[in-house]
Every structure is written in structure tokens, then in C-alpha cells.
C-alpha positions as CSV (number, residue, x, y, z in Angstrom):
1,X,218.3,143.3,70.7
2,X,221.1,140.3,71.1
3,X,221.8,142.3,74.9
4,X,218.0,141.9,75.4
5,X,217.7,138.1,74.6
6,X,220.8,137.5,76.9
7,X,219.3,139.5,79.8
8,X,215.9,137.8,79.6
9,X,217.9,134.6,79.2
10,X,219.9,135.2,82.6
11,X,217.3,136.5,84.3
12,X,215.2,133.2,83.3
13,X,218.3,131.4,84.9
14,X,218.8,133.4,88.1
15,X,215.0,133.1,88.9
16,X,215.4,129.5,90.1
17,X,217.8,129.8,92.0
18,X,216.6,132.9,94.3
19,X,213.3,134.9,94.7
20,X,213.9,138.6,94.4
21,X,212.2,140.6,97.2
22,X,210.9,143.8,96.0
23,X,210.6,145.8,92.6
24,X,212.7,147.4,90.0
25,X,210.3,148.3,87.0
26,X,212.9,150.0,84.3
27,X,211.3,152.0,81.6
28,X,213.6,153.1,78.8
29,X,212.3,155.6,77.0
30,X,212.7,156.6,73.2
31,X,212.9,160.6,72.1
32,X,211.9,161.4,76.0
33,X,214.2,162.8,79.1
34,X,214.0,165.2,81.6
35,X,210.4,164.9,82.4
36,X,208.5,162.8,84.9
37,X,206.6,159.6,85.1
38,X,204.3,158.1,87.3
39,X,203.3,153.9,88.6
40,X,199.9,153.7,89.1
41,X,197.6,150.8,90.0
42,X,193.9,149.9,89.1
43,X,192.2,149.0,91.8
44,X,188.4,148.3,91.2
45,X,187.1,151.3,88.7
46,X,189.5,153.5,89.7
47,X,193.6,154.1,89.5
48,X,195.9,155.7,92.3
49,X,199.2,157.0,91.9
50,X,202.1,154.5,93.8
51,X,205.6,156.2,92.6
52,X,207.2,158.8,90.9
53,X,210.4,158.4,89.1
54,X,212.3,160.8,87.2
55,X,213.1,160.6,83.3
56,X,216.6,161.2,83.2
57,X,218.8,162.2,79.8
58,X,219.1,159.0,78.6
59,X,215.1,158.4,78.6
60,X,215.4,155.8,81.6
61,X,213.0,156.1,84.6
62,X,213.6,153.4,87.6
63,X,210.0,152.4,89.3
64,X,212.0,150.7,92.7
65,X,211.4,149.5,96.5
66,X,211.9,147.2,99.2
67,X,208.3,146.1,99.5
68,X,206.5,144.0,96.9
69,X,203.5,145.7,94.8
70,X,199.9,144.2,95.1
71,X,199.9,142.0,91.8
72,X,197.6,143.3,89.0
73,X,198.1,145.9,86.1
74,X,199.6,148.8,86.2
75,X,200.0,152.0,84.3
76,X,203.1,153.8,84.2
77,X,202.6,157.4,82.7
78,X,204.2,160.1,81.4
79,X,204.0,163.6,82.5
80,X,201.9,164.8,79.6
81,X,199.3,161.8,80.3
82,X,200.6,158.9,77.4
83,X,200.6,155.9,79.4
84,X,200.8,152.2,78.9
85,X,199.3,149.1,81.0
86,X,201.8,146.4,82.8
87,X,201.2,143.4,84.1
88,X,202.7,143.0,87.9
89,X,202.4,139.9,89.5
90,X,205.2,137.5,91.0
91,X,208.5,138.5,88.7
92,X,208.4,142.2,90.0
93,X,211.8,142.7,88.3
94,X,211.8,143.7,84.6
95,X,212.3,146.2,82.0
96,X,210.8,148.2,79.6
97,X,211.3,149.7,76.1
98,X,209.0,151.7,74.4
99,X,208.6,154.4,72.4
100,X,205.4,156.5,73.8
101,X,204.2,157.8,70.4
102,X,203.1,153.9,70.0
103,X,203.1,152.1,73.5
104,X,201.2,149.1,71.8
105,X,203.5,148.4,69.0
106,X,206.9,149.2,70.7
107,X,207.0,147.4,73.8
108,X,209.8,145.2,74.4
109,X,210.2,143.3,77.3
110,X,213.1,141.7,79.1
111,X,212.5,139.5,81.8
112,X,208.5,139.8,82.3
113,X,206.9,136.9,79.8
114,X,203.5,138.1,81.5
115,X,203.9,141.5,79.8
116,X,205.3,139.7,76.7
117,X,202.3,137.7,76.2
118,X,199.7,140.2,77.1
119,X,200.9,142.8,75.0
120,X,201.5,140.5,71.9
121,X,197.6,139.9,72.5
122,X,197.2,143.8,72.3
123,X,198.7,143.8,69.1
124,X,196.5,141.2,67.8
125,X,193.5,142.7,69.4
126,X,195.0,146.0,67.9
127,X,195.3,144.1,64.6
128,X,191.7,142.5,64.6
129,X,189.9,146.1,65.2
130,X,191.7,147.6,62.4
131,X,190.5,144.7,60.0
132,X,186.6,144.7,61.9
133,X,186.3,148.9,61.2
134,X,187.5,147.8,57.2
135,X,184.7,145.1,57.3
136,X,181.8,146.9,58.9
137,X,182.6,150.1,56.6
138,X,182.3,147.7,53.9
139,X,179.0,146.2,55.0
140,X,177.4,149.8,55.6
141,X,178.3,150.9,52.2
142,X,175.3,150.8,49.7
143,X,177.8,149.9,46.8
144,X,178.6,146.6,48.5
145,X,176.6,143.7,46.6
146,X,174.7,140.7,48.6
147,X,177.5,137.8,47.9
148,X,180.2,140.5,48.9
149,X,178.2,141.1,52.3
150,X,178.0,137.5,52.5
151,X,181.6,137.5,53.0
152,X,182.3,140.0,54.8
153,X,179.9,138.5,57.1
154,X,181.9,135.4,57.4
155,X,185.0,137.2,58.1
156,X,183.8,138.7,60.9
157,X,182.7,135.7,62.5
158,X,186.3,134.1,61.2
159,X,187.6,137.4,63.0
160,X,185.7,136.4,66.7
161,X,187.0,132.5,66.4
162,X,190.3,133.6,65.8
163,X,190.4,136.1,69.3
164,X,188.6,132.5,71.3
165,X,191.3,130.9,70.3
166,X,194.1,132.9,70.9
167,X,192.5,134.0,74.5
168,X,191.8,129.4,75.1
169,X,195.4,129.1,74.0
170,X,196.9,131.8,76.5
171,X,194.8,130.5,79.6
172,X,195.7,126.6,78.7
173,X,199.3,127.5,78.6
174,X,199.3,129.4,81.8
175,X,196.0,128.6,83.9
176,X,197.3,130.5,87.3
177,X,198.1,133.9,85.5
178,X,197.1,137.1,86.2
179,X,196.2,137.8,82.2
180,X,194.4,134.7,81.7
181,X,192.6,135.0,84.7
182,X,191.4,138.3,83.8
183,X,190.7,137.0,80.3
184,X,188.3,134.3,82.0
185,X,186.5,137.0,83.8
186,X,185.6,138.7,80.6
187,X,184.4,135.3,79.0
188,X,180.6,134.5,79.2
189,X,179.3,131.0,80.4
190,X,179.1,127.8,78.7
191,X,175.3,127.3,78.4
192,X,173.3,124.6,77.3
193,X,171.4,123.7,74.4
194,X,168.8,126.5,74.2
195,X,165.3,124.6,76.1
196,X,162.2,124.6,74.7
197,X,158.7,124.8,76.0
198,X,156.2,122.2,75.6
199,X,154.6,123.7,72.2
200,X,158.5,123.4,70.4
201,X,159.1,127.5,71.1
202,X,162.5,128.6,72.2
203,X,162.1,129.4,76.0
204,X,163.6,132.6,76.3
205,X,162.8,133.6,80.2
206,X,164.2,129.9,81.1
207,X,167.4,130.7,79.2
208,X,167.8,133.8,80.7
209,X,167.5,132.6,84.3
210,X,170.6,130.4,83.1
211,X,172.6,132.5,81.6
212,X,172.6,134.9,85.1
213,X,173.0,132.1,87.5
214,X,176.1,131.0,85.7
215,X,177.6,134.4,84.5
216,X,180.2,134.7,87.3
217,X,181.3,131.1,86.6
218,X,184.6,132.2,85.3
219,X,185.8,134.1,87.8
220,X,188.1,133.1,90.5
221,X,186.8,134.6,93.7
222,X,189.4,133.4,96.1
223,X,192.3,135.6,93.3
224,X,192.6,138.9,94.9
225,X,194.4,139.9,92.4
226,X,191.5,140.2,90.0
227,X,190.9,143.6,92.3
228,X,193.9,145.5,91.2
229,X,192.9,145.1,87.5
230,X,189.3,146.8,85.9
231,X,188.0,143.4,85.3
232,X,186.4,142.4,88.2
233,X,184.7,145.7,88.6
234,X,183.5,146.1,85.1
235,X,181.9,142.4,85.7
236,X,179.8,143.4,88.6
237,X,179.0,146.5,87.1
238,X,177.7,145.1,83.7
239,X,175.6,142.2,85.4
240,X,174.1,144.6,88.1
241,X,173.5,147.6,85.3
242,X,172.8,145.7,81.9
243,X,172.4,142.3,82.2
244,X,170.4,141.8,85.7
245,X,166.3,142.6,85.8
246,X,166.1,145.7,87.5
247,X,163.7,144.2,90.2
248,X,164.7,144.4,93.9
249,X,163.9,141.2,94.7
250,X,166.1,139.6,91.4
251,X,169.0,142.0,92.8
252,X,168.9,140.7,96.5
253,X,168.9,137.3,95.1
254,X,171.8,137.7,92.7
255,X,173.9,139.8,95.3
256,X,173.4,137.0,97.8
257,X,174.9,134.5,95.2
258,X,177.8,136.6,94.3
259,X,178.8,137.6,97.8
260,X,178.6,133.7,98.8
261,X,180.9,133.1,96.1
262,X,182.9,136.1,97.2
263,X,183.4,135.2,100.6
264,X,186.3,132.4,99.9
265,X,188.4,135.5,99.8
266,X,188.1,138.3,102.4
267,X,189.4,140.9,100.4
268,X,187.5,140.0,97.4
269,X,184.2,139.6,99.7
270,X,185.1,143.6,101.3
271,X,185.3,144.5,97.7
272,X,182.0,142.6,96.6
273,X,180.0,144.1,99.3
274,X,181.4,147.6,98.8
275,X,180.4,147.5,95.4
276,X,176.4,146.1,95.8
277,X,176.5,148.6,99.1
278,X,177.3,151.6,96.9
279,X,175.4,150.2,94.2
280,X,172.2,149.9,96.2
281,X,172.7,154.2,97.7
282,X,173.0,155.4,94.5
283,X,170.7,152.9,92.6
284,X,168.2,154.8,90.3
285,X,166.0,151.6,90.3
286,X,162.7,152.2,92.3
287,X,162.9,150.0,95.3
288,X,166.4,149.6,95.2
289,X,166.8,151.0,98.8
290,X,165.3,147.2,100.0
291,X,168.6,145.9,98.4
292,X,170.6,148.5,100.8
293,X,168.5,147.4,104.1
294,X,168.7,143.5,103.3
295,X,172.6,144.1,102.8
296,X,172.8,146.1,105.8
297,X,170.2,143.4,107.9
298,X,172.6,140.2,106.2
299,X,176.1,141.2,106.5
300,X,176.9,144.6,108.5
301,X,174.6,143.8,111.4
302,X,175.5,139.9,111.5
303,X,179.2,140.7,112.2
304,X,180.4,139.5,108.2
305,X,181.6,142.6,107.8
306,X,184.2,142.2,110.4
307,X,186.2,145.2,109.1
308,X,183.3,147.7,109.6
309,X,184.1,150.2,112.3
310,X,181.8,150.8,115.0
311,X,180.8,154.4,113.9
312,X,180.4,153.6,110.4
313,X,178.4,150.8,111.2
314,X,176.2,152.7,113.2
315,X,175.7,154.9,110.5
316,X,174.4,152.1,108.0
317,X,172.0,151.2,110.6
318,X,170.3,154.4,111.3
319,X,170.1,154.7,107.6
320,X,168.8,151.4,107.1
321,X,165.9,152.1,109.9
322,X,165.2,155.8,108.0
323,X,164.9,153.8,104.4
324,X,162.8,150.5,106.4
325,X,159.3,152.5,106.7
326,X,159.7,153.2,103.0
327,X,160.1,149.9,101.3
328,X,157.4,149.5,98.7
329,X,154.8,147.5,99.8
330,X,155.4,148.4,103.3
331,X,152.5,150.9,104.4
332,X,153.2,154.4,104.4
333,X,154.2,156.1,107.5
334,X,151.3,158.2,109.0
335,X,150.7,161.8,109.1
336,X,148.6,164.3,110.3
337,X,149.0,168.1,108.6
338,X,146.7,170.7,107.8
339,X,144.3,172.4,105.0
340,X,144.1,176.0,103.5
341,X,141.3,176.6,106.7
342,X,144.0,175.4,109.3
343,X,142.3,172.0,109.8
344,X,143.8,168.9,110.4
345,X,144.0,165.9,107.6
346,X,145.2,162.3,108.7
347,X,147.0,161.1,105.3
348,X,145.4,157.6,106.2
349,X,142.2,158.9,107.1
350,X,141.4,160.0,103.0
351,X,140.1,157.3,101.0
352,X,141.0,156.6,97.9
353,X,141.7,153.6,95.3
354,X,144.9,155.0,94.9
355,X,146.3,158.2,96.6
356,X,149.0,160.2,94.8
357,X,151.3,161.5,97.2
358,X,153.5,164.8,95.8
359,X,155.6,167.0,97.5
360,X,156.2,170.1,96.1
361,X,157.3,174.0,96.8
362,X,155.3,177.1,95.0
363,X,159.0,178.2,94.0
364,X,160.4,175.3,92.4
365,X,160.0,175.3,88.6
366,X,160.1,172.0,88.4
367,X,156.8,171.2,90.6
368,X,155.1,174.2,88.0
369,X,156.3,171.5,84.9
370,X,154.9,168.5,87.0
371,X,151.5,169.7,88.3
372,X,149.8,169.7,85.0
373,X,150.8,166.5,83.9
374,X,149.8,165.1,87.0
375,X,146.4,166.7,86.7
376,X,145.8,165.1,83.3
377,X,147.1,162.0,84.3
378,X,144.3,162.1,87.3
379,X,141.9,163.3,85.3
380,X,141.8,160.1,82.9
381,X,140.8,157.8,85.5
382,X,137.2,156.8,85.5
383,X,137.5,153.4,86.6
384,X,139.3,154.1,89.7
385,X,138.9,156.8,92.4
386,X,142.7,158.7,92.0
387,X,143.5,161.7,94.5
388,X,146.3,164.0,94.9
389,X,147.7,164.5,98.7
390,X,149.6,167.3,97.7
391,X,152.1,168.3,100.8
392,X,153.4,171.4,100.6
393,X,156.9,171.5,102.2
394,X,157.7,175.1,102.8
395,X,158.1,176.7,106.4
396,X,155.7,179.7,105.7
397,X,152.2,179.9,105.1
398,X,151.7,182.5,102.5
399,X,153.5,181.6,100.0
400,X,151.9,178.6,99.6
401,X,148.1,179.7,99.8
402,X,149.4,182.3,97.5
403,X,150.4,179.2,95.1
404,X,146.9,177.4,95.5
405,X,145.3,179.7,93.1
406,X,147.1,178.0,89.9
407,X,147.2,174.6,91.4
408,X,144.3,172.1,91.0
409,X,141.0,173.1,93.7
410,X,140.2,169.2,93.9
411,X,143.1,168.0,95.3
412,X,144.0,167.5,99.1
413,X,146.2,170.6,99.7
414,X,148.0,170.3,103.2
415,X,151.1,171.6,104.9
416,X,152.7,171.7,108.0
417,X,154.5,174.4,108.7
418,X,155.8,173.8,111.9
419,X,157.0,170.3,110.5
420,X,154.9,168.9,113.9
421,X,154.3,165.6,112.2
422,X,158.1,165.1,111.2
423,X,157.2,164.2,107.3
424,X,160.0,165.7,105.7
425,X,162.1,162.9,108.1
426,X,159.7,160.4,107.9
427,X,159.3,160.4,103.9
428,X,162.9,161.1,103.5
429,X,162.5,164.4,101.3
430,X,165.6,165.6,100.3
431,X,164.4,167.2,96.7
432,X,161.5,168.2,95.4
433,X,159.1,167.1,93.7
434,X,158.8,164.2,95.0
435,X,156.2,161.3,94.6
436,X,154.4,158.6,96.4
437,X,151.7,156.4,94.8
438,X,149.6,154.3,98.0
439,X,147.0,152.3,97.2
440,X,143.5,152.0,98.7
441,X,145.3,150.0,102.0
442,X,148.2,153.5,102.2
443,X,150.6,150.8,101.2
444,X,153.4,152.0,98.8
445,X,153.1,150.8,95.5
446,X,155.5,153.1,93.6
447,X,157.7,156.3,94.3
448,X,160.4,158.4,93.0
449,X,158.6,158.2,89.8
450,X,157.7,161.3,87.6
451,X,154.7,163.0,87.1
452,X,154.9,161.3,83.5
453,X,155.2,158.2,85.0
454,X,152.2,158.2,87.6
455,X,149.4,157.9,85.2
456,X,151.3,154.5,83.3
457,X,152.2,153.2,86.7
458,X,148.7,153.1,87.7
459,X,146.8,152.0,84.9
460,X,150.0,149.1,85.0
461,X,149.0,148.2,88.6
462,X,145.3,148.3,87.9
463,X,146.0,145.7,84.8
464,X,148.4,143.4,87.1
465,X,145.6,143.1,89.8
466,X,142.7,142.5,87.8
467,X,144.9,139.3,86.3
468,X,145.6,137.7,89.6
């Protein structure tokens, strides 16, 4: 331990007088040798592998190389998948020792202060969970009387004042840190006193508009860094997923905000956009495919997206043109098919206050589940004239007409065979089934929706307009 101190004290020294290029991460190991380990970095949500090193006899593995790392946290893991987090930033110089049966509570350090103070945190952290699981058992046990609950209450708000102020005293003492900085990303806003509307009620809507147009106010956009830890990542994803009204309009205008603040770093910015890009394409949100073409419209096709190459922004594009027809309230893309008889039917042509549009296959046993429900759901409408533009997709005829004899007689039953009208391109149908709700005008109200859902959505719509 006295070898330790001295090291850290000389290397303390040696620091100001010359800057180190490079790394040399030592990791002394207790009770392990002759096995390998691995440096790995977070980048976003996911970790890649930058070095192997070799556990020798004595337990020491050497993490080295000319180049600097990218600053953020790092894992370095053993062979059998124990690992521990590190924090790399300027001092890329520094040794480890650890015993891996308890990363957290081993850790010594000698010549990283970052790593000192962030895992002196984890032990408190570690600490503070340990005494919250006692607490909460406590409070869920039936033999626990009201004044003890009492307590135990307080203790666990004494518990969540006692991590603040360990996480305000870490960022005061170092502001510029990687650690703190990734501890302000994790904080919430400061928010005002709570308003109120004119009748003396708590206005909840107005304090929630608040709260999301200040919750990235912690974060440093123009600190790269914050990408090669989870943080940043695990922000976006918990405002866009949890804490953001699933409305496409409320995401456009809370991804514009973000990527402005974004764009005082261009790496962070790349990132940003990535992240609402790949967001919006795998969005289960109806509508969010209005999110992908105003990202594509605002900043692939204006040039921000300077990295973009040519082919893939091509491709982003095209895909944006194939989504544009289908953005709800957009009317929907015209077709002409053809009955049972052979005869054609113009989609836009039927009249109807609201015209169910459900693609489906007599051999998928998930059409089978939906049809019924649908049916019902059709059938409760009195009020408003509801039809079924049921398009069968498959290739041949006989199958289908086949089909027809369990399916509904008063719905529209088309196909096209010969795919002459392109719907299976112009609708996008890439499963099945697949639904549509248009309204007395064809425009889209709703789609990707289930056959449980139709009915609601309706009777919703029907409620919303009759109140304007």
C-alpha cells in the first residue's frame, strides 16, 4: 500500500512537467493468471472490443499503445465475462488492482483520481441500495407498525439527499470531468414552482410542457465524450420512449430541439440524428414514419448531414418518398382492383363515413383471428356508415374465392392478382394483416392498428369531431 501512495504521488509530480502520449492501463489481478482479458468501450448503447492482453502468472494484464483512446468508460473483462467499468479520459496512464470476485469493493487505483472518485461513489451507491432493499422490505412487511413506517419513510428520503449531495459535491469539485458530466446528464431539471390555473388547481399539462423543454438542460452537447459512456444514449432513449407524448408532431418538435442543441458538436449531432433516425424506422408509434420523412426533408436532403454518402443518401430518400403518400392525414393513394365477378372497384369511388381498409391472405392464421373482431367491431356502428375494403393480397384467384365463404358477404372483397394497380408498393405491405382506417374524404386517419383497436379508434375519432 506505502509503494501505491508513492507511485500515485510521483506520478501526480511527473504530470506537470510532461504530457504522456498514449496508454498503459495495468490491471493486477488477485487469484487470476494465465487467462485472457479484454478493453472494451461504450459507445452509445452498445460496447466494442479495443484490446486484448494476456493475464500472465503474476495476475498482471498490460492494456498499451501509441495512440490515445477516445475518453469515456471502459470495461476491461475477463475471459469468463467478470468485468469492471473505468473511467478514461486525459491521464491515460494508470493502474489497477482488483480482486474480480468483488470489482466494486477492491479497486485500487494509482495514478487515475477519476477512477478513484467514481468508484468510491460506487461503493456508496453500492452502500445506499443495500440499506434502501432493508427499508422497503421493512415497509412491505405487515408486522411493521405506522410510526415505524413513518421512519422508514424518512430514511429513505434521508437516503436520496445524501446521493444529491455527494453527486453536487463531485461535479463542484471537478466541473470539466468526464464522471460529473455524466452525473449531470442523469440529473433532471431545476423547475419552477409548480403553476396554477386560474381556479387555484395544480396545472399539470403546463408543468409537463416544462419539464420536457428543459430535460436536456444538463447535458453538455458540445462534450463528445458523453458518447463513449451509456449516458447519453439512455437520455435520449428515456425522453423519446417514456417521458415524450407519443404524438408525431410532439416528436418532430422535441427532435428539432435536441438536434439544434446537438449541432455545437458534430460528432454529438451524427450521433443525435442517428439515434431519432433509427428511432423513427423502428418506431411502433402510429405515425411515426412523419418523424422519419421530416428528419430526412430537414437534415439529409439540406446537406447537415455532411457525412452521409451519396448512396445511402439516396436510399433515405426513396424511402422517404415510399412512406410520403402514407402520412396520416395525407389522402390515401388510389387504386383500382377487382370483385369476386372480375369487376373493377376504384377504392375512392366507395362511399363511406369511414372505410376500413384490411389486407389479408386466406392462409395466414392471424387474418382468421382478426376477421371476426373486425366484424363485430363494424357491426356496432349505427351512427356512422363503416365498411370493410378487404384486399386480398395473394397471386392466385382460387384460393381466395375459396376463403370468401367464411369471411363476411357485406364487405368490399377485391384483389388484384396481377398486382396491375401496384398496391402492395403503394401501401407499403410488408406483413399481413394489415389495416387502414380512411375517412369519408379517403384521407388516413389511423393504420397499423389491430382489429381490436379499429372499433375504439373510431368511435374516438367520431367523439373528437363532433367536439370541434
Amino acid at each position: 500500500m506505502k509503494h501505491l501512495i508513492l507511485l500515485s504521488a510521483l506520478l501526480m509530480f511527473t504530470s506537470g512537467c510532461f504530457s504522456r502520449t498514449g496508454h498503459r492501463i495495468t490491471v493486477q489481478f488477485k487469484e487470476t493468471q494465465d487467462t485472457e482479458c479484454y478493453l472494451a468501450y461504450h459507445f452509445g448503447n452498445q460496447q466494442y472490443l479495443k484490446d486484448t492482453a494476456y493475464v500472465n502468472r503474476q495476475g498482471v494484464a498490460v492494456f498499451e499503445g501509441e495512440e490515445n483512446l477516445n475518453p469515456g468508460i471502459y470495461l476491461v473483462v475477463l475471459s469468463d465475462e467478470r468485468n469492471m467499468e473505468v473511467i478514461v479520459d486525459s491521464n491515460q496512464h494508470f493502474e489497477i488492482l482488483v480482486d474480480p470476485d468483488d470489482f466494486i469493493g477492491t479497486a485500487e487505483f494509482t495514478g487515475s483520481p477519476d477512477n478513484e472518485v467514481f468508484y468510491e461513489y460506487l461503493n456508496f451507491i453500492r452502500e445506499k441500495n443495500r440499506q434502501r432493499q432493508e427499508a422497503e422490505a421493512a415497509l412491505q412487511s405487515p408486522d411493521t407498525g405506522q410510526g415505524e413506517r413513518s421512519g422508514l419513510q424518512q430514511e429513505l428520503r434521508q437516503m436520496d439527499e445524501e446521493v444529491g449531495e455527494l453527486q453536487e459535491q463531485i461535479i463542484a469539485e471537478d466541473p470539466e470531468g468526464l464522471f460529473p458530466k455524466v452525473l449531470m446528464v442523469q440529473r433532471d431539471p431545476e423547475l419552477p414552482e409548480p403553476p396554477l390555473r386560474a381556479d387555484g388547481s395544480y396545472d399539470r399539462e403546463a408543468m409537463y410542457n416544462i419539464y420536457t423543454r428543459h430535460f436536456f438542460d444538463n447535458i453538455d452537447f458540445s462534450d463528445q465524450r458523453l458518447l463513449y459512456t451509456p449516458a447519453y444514449h439512455g437520455r435520449l432513449r428515456l425522453f423519446f420512449n417514456n417521458v415524450l407524448a407519443q404524438h408525431p408532431d410532439s416528436i418532430i418538435q422535441a427532435a428539432d430541439r435536441v438536434l439544434d442543441k446537438s449541432m455545437t458538436n458534430e460528432e454529438v449531432f451524427r450521433y443525435t440524428l442517428w439515434f431519432l433516425t433509427n428511432h423513427a424506422q423502428n418506431s411502433r408509434v402510429m405515425g411515426a414514419d412523419a418523424v422519419f420523412v421530416h428528419l430526412v426533408d430537414n437534415y439529409y436532403q439540406t446537406g447537415e448531414a455532411s457525412w452521409i454518402e451519396e448512396e445511402r443518401l439516396e436510399t433515405l430518400a426513396e424511402r422517404a418518398e415510399e412512406l410520403r403518400p402514407l402520412l396520416l392525414g395525407n389522402v390515401a393513394p388510389d387504386i383500382e382492383v377487382y370483385d369476386p365477378a372480375g369487376n373493377p372497384v376504384t377504392l375512392h369511388e366507395v362511399e363511406a363515413d369511414y372505410l376500413i381498409l384490411y389486407f389479408w391472405e386466406s392462409d395466414c392464421p392471424y387474418c382468421r383471428e382478426a376477421y371476426p373482431v373486425l366484424d363485430e367491431a363494424v357491426r356496432q356502428f349505427e351512427e356512422a356508415e363503416v365498411k370493410v375494403f378487404a384486399m386480398n393480397t395473394e397471386p392466385g384467384s382460387e384460393q381466395w374465392l375459396n376463403a370468401l365463404e367464411e369471411y363476411p358477404d357485406n364487405w368490399i372483397h377485391v384483389n388484384d392478382t396481377a398486382n396491375t394497380s401496384g398496391v402492395l408498393d403503394k401501401y407499403q405491405i410488408y406483413s399481413i394483416p394489415e389495416i387502414f382506417i380512411l375517412d369519408s374524404g379517403k384521407k388516413i386517419r389511423a393504420k397499423q392498428i389491430s382489429a381490436e383497436q379499429a372499433g375504439n379508434f373510431i368511435r374516438q375519432d367520431m367523439q373528437e369531431r363532433s367536439s370541434q
